[in-house]
N, C-alpha and C positions, 0 to 999 in steps of 0.2 A: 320618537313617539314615546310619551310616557304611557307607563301601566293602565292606566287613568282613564286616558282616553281607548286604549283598549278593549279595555271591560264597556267602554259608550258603543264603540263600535260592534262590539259582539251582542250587545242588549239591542241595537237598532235593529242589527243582522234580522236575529229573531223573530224580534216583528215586521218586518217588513217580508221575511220567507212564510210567516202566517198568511198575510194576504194572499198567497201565489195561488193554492189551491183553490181560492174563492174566484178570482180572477179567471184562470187558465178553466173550471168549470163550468161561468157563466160564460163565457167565449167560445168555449166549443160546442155549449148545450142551447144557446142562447136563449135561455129559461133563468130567469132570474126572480120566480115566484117564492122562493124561499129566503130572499135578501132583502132586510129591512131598510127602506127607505130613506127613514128618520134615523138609522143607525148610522148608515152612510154620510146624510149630511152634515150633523154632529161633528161623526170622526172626520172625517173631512177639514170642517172649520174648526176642531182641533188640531190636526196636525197645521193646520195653519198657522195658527197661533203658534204651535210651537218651533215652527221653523221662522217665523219672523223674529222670537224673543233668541233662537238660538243665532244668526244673524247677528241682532243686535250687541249678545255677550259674546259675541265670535268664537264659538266652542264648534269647531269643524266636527266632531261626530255628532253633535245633534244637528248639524244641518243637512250635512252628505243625510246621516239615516231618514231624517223628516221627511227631505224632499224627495227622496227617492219614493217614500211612502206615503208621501202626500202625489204620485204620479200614479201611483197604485192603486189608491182609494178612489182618484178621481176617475181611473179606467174602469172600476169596479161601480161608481157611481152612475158613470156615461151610459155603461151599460144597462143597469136597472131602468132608468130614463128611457131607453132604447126601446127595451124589450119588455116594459111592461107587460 
């Protein structure tokens, strides 16, 4: 593995360990009146987008990290949906 990809994988890490607490608190509180909607779907069809283009230039750390975090946002998203 180069450096390179390292420093990708440590940047995803990050983000994707930011969702956890949104996540693991709208799950156990299942109150999700303080979770924006429209932030949700955004990010969302953002990380989208950026795991398809990561895919396409086959850079494994943005896609492992994307899609990991595009499984997160979407559970964070289900949620909201849910529990309005």
């Amino acid at each position: 593995m180069q450096s390179i990809d390292l420093l990708g994988y440590v940047a995803g890490l990050l983000v994707v360990i930011s969702l956890l607490p949104q996540a693991i608190k709208a799950a156990k509180t299942k109150s999700t009146k303080d979770i924006s909607l429209l932030r949700y779907i955004i990010y969302t069809f953002g990380v989208t987008l950026w795991t398809i283009y990561a895919l396409i230039i086959k850079n494994a750390p943005i896609t492992l990290m994307n899609s990991v975090g595009l499984i997160l946002a979407l559970y964070i998203l289900s949620l909201k949906i849910r529990y309005k």
